[in-house]
DOKENU-844440 format. One record per residue: residue number from 0; residue in three letters; x, y, z of N, C-alpha, C, CB in turn. Coordinates in nm, 3 decimals. Glycine has a CB too. Layout:
REM DOKENU-844440
<node resi="NUM" resn="ALA" n_xx="X" n_yy="Y" n_zz="Z" ca_xx="X" ca_yy="Y" ca_zz="Z" c_xx="X" c_yy="Y" c_zz="Z" cb_xx="X" cb_yy="Y" cb_zz="Z"/>
...
REM end
This chain:
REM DOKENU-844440
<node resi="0" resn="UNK" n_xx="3.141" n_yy="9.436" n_zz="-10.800" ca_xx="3.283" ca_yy="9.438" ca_zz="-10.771" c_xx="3.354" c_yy="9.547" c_zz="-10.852" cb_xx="3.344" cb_yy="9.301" cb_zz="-10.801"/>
<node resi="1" resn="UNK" n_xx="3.267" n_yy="9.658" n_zz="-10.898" ca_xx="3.341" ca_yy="9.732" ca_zz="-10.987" c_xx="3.375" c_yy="9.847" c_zz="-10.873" cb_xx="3.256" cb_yy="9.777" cb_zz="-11.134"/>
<node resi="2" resn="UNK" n_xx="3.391" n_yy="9.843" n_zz="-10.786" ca_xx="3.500" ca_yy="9.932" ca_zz="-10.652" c_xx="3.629" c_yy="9.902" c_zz="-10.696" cb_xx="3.491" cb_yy="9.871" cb_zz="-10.466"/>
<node resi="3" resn="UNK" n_xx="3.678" n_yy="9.753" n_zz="-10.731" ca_xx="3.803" ca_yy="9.705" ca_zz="-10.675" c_xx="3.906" c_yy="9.817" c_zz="-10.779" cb_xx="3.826" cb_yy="9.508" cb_zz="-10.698"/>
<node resi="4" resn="UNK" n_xx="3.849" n_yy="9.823" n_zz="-10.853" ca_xx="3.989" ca_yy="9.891" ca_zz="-10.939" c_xx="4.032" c_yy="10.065" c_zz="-10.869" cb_xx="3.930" cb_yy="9.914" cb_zz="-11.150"/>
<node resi="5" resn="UNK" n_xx="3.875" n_yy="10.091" n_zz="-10.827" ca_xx="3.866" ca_yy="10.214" ca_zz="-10.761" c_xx="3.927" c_yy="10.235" c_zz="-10.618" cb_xx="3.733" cb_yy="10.243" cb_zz="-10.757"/>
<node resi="6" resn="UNK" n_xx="3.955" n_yy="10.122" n_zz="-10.548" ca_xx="3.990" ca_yy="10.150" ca_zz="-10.439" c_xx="4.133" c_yy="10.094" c_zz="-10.472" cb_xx="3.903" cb_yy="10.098" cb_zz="-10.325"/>
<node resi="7" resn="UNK" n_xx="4.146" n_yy="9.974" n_zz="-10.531" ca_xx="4.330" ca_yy="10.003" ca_zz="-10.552" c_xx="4.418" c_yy="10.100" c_zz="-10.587" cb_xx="4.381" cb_yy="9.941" cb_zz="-10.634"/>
<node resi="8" resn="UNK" n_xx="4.324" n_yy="10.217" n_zz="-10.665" ca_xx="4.389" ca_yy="10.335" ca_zz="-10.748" c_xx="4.503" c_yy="10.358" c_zz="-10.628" cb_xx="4.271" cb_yy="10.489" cb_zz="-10.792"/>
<node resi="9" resn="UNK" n_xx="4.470" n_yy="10.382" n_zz="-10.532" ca_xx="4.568" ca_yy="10.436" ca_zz="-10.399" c_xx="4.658" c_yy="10.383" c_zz="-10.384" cb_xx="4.529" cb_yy="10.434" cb_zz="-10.274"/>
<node resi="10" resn="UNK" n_xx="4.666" n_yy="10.281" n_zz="-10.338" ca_xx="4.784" ca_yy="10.146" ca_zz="-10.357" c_xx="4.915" c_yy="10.139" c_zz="-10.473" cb_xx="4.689" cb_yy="10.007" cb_zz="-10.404"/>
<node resi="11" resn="UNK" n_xx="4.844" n_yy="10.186" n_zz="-10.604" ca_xx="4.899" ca_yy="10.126" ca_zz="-10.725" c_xx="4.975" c_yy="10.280" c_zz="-10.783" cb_xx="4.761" cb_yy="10.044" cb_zz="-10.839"/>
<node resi="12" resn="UNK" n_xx="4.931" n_yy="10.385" n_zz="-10.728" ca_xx="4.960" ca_yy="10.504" ca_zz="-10.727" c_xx="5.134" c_yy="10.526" c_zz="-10.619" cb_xx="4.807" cb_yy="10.576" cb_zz="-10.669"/>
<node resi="13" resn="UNK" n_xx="5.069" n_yy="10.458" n_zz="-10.511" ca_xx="5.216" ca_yy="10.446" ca_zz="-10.399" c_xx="5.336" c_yy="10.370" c_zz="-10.501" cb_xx="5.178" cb_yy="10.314" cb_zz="-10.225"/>
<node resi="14" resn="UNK" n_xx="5.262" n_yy="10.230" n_zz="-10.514" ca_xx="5.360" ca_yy="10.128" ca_zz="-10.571" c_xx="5.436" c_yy="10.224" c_zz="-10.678" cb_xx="5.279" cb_yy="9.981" cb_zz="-10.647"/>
<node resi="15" resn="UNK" n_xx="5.378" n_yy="10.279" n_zz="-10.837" ca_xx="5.419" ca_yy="10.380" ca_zz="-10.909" c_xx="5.503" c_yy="10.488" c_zz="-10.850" cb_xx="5.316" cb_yy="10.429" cb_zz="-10.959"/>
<node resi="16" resn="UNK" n_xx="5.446" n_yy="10.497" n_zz="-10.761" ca_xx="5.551" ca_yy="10.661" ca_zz="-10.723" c_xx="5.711" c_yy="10.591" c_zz="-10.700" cb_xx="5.488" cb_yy="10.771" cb_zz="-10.519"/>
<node resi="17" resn="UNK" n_xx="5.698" n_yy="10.434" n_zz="-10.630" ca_xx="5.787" ca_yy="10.382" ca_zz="-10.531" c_xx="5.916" c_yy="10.343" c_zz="-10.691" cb_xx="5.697" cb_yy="10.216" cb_zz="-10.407"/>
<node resi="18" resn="UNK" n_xx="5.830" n_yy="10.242" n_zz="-10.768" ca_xx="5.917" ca_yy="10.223" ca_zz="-10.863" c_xx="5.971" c_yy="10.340" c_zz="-10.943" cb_xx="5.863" cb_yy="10.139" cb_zz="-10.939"/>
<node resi="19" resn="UNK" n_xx="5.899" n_yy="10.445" n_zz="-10.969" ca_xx="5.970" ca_yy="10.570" ca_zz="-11.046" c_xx="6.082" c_yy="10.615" c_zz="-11.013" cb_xx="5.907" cb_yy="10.680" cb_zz="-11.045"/>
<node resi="20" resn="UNK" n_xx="6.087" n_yy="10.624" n_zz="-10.860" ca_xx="6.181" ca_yy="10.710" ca_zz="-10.768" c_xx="6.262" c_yy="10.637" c_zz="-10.737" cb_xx="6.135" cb_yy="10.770" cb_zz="-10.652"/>
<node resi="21" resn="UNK" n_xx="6.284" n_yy="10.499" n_zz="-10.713" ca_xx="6.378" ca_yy="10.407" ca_zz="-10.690" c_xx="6.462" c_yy="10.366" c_zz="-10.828" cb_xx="6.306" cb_yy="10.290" cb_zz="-10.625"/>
<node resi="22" resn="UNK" n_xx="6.376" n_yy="10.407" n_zz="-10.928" ca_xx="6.465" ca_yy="10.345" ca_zz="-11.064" c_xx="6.541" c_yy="10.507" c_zz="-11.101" cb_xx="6.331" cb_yy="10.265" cb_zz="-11.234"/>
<node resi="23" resn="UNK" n_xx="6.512" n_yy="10.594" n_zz="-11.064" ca_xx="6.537" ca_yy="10.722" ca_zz="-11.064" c_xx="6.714" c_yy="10.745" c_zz="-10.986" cb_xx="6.399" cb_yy="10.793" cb_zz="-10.977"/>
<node resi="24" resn="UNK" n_xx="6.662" n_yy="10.673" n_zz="-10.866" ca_xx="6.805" ca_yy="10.711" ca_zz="-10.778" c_xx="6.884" c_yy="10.598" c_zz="-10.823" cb_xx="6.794" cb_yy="10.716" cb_zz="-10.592"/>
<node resi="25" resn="UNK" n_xx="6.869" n_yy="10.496" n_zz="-10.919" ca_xx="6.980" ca_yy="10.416" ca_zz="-10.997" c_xx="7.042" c_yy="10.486" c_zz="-11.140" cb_xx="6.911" cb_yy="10.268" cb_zz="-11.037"/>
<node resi="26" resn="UNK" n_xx="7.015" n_yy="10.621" n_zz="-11.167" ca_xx="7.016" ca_yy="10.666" ca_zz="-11.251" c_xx="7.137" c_yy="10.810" c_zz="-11.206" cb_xx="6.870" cb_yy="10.675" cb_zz="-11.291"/>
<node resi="27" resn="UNK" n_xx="7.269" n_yy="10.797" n_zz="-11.307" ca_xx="7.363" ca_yy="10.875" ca_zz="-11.294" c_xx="7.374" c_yy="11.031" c_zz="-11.266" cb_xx="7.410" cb_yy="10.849" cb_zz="-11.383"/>
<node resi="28" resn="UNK" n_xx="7.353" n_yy="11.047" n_zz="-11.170" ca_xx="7.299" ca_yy="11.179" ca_zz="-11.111" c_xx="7.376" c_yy="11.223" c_zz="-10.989" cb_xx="7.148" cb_yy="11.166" cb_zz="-11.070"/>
<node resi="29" resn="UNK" n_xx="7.392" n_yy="11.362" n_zz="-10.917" ca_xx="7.404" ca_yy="11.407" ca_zz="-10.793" c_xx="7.410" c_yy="11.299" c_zz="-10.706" cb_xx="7.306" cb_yy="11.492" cb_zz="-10.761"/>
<node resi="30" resn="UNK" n_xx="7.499" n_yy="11.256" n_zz="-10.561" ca_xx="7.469" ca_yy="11.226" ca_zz="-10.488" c_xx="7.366" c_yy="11.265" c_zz="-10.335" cb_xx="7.550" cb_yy="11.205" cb_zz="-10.506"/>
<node resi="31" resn="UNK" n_xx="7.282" n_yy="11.441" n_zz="-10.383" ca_xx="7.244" ca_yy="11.507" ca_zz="-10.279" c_xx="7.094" c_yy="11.470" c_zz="-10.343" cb_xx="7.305" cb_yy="11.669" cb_zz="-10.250"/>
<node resi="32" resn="UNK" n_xx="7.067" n_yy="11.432" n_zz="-10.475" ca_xx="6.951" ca_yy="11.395" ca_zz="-10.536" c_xx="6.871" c_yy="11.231" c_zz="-10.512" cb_xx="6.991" cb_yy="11.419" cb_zz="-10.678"/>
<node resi="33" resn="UNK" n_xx="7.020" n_yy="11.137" n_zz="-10.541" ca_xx="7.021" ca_yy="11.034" ca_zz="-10.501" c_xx="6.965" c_yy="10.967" c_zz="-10.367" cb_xx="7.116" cb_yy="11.025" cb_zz="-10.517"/>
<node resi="34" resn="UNK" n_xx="7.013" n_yy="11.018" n_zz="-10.271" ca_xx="6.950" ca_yy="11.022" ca_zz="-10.169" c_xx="6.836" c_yy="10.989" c_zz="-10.100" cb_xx="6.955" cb_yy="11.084" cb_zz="-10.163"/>
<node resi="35" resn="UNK" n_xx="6.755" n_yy="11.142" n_zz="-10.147" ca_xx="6.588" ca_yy="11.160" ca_zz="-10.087" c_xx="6.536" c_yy="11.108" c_zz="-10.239" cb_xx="6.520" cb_yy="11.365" cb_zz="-10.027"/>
<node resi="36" resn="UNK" n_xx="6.593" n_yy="11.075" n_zz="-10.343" ca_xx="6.474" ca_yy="10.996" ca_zz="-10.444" c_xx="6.429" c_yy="10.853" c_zz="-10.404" cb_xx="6.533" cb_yy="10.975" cb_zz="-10.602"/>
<node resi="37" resn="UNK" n_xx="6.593" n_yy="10.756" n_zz="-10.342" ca_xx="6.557" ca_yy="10.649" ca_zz="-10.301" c_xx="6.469" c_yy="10.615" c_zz="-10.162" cb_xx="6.663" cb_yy="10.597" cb_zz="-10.305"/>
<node resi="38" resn="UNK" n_xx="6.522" n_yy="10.742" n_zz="-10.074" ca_xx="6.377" ca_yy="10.784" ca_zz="-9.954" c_xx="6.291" c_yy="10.788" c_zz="-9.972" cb_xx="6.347" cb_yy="10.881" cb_zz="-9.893"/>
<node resi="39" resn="UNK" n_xx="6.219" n_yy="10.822" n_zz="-10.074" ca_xx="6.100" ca_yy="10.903" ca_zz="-10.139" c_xx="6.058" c_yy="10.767" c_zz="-10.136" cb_xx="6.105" cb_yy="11.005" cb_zz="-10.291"/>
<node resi="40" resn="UNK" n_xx="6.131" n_yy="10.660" n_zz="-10.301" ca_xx="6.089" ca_yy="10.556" ca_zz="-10.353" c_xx="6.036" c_yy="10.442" c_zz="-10.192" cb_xx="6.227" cb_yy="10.503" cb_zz="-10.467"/>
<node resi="41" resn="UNK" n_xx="6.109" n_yy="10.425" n_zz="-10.110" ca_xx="6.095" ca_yy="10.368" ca_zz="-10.005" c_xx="5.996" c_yy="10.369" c_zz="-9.924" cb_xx="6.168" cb_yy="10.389" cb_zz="-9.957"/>
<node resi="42" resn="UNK" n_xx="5.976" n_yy="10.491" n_zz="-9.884" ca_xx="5.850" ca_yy="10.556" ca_zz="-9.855" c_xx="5.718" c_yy="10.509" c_zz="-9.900" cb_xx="5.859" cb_yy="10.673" cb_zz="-9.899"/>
<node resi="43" resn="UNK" n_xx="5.712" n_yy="10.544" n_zz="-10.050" ca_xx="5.596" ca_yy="10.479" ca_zz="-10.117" c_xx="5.551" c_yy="10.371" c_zz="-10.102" cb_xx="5.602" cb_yy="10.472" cb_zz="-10.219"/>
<node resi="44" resn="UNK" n_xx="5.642" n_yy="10.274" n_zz="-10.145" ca_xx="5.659" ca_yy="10.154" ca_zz="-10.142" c_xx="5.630" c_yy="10.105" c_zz="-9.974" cb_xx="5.801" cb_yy="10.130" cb_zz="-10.207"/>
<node resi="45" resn="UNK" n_xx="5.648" n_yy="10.170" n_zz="-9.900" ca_xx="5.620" ca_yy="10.114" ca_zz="-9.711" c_xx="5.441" c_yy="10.192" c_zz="-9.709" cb_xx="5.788" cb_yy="10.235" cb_zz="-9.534"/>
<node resi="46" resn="UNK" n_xx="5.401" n_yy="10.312" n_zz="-9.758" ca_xx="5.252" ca_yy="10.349" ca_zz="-9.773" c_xx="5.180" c_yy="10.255" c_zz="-9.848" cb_xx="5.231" cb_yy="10.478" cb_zz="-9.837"/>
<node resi="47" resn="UNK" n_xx="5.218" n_yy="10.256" n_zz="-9.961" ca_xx="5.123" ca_yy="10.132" ca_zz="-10.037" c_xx="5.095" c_yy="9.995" c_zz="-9.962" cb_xx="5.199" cb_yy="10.081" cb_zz="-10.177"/>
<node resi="48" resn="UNK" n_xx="5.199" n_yy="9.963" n_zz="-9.891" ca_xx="5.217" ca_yy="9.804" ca_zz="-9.834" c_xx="5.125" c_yy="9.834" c_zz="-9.724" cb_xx="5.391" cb_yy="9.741" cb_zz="-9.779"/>
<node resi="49" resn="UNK" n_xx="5.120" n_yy="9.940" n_zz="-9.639" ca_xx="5.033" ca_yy="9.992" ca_zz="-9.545" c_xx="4.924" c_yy="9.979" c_zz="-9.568" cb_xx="5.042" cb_yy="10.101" cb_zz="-9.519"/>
<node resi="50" resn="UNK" n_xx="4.881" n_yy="10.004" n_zz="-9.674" ca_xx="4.715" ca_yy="10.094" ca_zz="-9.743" c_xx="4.667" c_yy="9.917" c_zz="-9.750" cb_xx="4.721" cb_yy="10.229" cb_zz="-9.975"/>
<node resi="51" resn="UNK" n_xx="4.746" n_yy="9.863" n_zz="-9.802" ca_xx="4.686" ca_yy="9.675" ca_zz="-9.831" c_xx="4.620" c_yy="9.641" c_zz="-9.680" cb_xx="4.861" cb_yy="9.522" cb_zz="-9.868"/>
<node resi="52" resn="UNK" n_xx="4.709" n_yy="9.638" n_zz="-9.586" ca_xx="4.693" ca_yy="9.594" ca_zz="-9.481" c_xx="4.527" c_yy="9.563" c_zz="-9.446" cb_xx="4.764" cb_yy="9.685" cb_zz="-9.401"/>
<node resi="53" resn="UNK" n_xx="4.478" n_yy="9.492" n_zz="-9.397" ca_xx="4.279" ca_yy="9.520" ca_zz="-9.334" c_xx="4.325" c_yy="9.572" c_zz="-9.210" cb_xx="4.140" cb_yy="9.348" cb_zz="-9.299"/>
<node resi="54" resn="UNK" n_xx="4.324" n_yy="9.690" n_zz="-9.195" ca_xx="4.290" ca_yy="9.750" ca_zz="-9.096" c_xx="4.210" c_yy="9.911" c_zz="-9.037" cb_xx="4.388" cb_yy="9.732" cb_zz="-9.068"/>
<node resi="55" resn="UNK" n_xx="4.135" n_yy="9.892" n_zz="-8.944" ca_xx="4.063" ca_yy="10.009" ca_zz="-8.870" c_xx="4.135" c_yy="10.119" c_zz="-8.804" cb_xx="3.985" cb_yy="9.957" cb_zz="-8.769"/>
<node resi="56" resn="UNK" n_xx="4.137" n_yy="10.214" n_zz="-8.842" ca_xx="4.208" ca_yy="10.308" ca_zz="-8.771" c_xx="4.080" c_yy="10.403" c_zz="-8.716" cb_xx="4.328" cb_yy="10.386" cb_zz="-8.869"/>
<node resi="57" resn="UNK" n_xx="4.080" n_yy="10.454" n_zz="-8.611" ca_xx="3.969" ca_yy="10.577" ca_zz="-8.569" c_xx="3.873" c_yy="10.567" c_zz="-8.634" cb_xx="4.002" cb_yy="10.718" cb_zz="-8.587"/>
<node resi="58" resn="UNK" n_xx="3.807" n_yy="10.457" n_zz="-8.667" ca_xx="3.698" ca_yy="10.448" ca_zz="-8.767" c_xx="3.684" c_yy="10.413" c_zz="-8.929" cb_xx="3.656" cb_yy="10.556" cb_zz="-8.759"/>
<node resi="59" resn="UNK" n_xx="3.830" n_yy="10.494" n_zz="-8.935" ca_xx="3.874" ca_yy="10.464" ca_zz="-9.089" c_xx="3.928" c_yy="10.388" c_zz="-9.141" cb_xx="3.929" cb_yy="10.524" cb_zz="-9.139"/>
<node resi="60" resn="UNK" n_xx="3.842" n_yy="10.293" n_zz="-9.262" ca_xx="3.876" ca_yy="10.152" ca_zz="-9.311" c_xx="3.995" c_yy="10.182" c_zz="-9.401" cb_xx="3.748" cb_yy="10.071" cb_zz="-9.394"/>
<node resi="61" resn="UNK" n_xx="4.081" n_yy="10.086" n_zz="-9.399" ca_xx="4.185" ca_yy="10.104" ca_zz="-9.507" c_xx="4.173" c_yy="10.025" c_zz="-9.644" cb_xx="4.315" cb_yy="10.066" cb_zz="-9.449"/>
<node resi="62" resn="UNK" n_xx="4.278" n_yy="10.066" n_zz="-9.754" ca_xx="4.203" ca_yy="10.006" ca_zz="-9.816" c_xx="4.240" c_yy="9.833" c_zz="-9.846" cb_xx="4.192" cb_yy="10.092" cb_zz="-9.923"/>
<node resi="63" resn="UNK" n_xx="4.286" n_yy="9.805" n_zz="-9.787" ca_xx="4.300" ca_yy="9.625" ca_zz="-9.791" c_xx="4.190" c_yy="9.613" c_zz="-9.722" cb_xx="4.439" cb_yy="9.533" cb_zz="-9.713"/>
<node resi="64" resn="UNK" n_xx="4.098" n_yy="9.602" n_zz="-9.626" ca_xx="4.006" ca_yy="9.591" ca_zz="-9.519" c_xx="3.874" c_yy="9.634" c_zz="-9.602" cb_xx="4.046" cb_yy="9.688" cb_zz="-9.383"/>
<node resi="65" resn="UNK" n_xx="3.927" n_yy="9.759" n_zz="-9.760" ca_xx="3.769" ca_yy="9.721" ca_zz="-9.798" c_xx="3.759" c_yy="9.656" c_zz="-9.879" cb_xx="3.681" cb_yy="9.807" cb_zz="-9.833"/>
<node resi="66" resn="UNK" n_xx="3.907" n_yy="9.644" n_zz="-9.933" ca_xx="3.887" ca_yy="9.518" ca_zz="-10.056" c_xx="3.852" c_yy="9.374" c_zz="-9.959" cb_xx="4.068" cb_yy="9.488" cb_zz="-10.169"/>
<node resi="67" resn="UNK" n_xx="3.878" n_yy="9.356" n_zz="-9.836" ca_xx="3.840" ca_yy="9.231" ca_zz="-9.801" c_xx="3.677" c_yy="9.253" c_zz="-9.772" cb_xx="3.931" cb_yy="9.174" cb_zz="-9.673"/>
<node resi="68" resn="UNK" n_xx="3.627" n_yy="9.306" n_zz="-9.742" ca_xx="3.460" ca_yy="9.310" ca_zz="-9.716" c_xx="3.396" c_yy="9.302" c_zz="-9.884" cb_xx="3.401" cb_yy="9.489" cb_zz="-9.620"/>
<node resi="69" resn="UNK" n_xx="3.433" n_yy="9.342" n_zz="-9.975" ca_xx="3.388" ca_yy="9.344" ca_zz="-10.136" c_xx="3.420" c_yy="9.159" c_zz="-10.158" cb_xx="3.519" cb_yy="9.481" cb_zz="-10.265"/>
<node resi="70" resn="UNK" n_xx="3.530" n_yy="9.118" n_zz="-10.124" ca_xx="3.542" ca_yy="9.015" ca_zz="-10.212" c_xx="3.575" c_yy="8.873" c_zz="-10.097" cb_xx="3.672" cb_yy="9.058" cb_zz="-10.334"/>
<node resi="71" resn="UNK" n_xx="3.513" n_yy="8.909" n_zz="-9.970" ca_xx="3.492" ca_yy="8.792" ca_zz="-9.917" c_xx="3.369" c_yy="8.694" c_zz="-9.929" cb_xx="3.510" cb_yy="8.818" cb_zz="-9.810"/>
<node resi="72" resn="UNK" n_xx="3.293" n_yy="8.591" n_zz="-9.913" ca_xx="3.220" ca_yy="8.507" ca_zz="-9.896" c_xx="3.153" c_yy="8.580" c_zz="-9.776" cb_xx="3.281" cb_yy="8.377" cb_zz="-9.887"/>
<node resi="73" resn="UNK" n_xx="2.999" n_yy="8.585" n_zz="-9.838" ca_xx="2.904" ca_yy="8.677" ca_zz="-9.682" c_xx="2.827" c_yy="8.536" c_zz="-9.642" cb_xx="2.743" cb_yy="8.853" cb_zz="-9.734"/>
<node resi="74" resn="UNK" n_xx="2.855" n_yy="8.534" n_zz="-9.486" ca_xx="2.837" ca_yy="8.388" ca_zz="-9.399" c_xx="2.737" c_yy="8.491" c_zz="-9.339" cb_xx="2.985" cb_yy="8.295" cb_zz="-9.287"/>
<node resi="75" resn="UNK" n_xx="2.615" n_yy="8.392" n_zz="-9.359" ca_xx="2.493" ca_yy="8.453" ca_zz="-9.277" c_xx="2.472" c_yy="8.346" c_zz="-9.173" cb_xx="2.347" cb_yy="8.483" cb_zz="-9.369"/>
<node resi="76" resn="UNK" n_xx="2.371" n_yy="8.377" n_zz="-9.106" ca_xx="2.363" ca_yy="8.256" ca_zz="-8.967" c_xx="2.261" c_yy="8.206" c_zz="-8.997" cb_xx="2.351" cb_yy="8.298" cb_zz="-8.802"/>
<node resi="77" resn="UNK" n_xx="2.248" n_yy="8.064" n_zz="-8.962" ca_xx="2.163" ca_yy="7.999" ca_zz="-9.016" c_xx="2.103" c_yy="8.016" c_zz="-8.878" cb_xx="2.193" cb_yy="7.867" cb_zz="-9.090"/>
<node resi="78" resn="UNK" n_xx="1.944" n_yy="8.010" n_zz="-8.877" ca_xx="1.860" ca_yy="8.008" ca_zz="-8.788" c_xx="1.813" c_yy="7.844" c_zz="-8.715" cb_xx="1.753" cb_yy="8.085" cb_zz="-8.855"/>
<node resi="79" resn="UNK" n_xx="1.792" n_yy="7.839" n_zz="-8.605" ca_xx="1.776" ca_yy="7.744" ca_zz="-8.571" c_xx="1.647" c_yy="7.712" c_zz="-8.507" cb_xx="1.865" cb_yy="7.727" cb_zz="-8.518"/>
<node resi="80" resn="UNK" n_xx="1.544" n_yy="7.614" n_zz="-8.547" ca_xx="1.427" ca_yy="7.595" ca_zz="-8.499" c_xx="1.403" c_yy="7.542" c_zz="-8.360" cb_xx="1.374" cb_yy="7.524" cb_zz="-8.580"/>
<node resi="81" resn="UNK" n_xx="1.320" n_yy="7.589" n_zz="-8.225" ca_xx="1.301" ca_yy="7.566" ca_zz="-8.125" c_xx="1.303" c_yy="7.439" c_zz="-8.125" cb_xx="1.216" cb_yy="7.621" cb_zz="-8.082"/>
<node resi="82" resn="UNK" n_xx="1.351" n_yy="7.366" n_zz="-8.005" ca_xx="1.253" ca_yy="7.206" ca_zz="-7.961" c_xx="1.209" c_yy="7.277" c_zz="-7.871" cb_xx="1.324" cb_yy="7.036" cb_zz="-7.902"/>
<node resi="83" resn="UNK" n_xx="1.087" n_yy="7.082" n_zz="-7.825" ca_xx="1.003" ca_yy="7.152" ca_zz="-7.767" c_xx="1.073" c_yy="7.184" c_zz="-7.664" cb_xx="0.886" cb_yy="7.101" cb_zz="-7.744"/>
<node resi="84" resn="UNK" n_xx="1.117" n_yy="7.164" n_zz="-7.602" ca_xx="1.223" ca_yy="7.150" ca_zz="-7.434" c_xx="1.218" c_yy="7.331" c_zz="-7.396" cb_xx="1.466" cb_yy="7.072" cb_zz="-7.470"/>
<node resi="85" resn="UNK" n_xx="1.253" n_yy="7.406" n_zz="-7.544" ca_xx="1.301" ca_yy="7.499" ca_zz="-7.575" c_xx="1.122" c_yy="7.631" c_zz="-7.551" cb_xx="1.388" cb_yy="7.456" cb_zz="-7.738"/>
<node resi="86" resn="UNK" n_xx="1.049" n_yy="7.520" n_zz="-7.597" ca_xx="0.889" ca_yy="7.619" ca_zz="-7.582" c_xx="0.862" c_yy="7.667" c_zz="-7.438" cb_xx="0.734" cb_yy="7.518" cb_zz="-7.623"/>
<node resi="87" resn="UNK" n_xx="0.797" n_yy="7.740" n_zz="-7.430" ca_xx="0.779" ca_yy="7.862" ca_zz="-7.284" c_xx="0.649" c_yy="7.718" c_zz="-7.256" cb_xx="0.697" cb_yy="8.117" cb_zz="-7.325"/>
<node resi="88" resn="UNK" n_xx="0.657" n_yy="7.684" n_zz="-7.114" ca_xx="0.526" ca_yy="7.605" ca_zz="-7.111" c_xx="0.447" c_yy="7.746" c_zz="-7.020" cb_xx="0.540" cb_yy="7.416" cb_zz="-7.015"/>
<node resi="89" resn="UNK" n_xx="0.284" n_yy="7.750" n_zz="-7.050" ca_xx="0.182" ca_yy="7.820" ca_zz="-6.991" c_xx="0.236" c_yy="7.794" c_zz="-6.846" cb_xx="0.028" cb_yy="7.769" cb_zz="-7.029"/>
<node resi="90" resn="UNK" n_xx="0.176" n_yy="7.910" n_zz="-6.766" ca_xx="0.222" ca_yy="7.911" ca_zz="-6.620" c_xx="0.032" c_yy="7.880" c_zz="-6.599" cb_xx="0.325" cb_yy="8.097" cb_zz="-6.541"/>
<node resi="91" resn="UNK" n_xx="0.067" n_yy="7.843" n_zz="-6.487" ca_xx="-0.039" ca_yy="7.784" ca_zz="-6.379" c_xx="-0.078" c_yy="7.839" c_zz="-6.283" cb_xx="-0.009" cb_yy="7.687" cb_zz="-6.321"/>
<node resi="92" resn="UNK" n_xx="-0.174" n_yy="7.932" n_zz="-6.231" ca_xx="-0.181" ca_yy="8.060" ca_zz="-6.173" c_xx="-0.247" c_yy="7.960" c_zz="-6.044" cb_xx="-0.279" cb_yy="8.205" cb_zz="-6.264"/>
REM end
């Protein structure tokens, strides 16, 4: 399980960008700055929430979808033994 920290990096990187830039545009400044920082922060914050999601795009796993394959329960199939009902009987020529 030592992926998980590696594949959140992405996630936790968005979230960071989201809080920087949002605590940024609460901060006494330009209103032409203000603006696209809290866009920015928003932004992030809607990519990161994205990146969680389990989902397949064109092939490409995201990363909620690989944290769910790492840290789900692997259900194998249990095999089931013939009856006889189930045995091929010899053919009779």
């Amino acid at each position: 399980k030592g992926e998980t920290l590696y594949i959140l990096g992405g996630p936790l990187a968005n979230f960071a960008a989201a809080l920087v830039f949002i605590v940024l545009a609460e901060l006494p400044m330009p209103d032409f700055l203000t603006a696209p920082s809290r866009g920015f922060g928003i932004f992030s914050l809607a990519v990161g929430l994205s990146n969680m999601l389990p989902t397949r795009m064109y092939g490409a796993r995201s990363d909620g979808l690989l944290l769910w394959e790492i840290w789900r329960p692997v259900r194998r199939p249990q095999r089931q033994k013939a009856t006889r009902s189930q045995w091929n009987a010899p053919r009779r020529w």
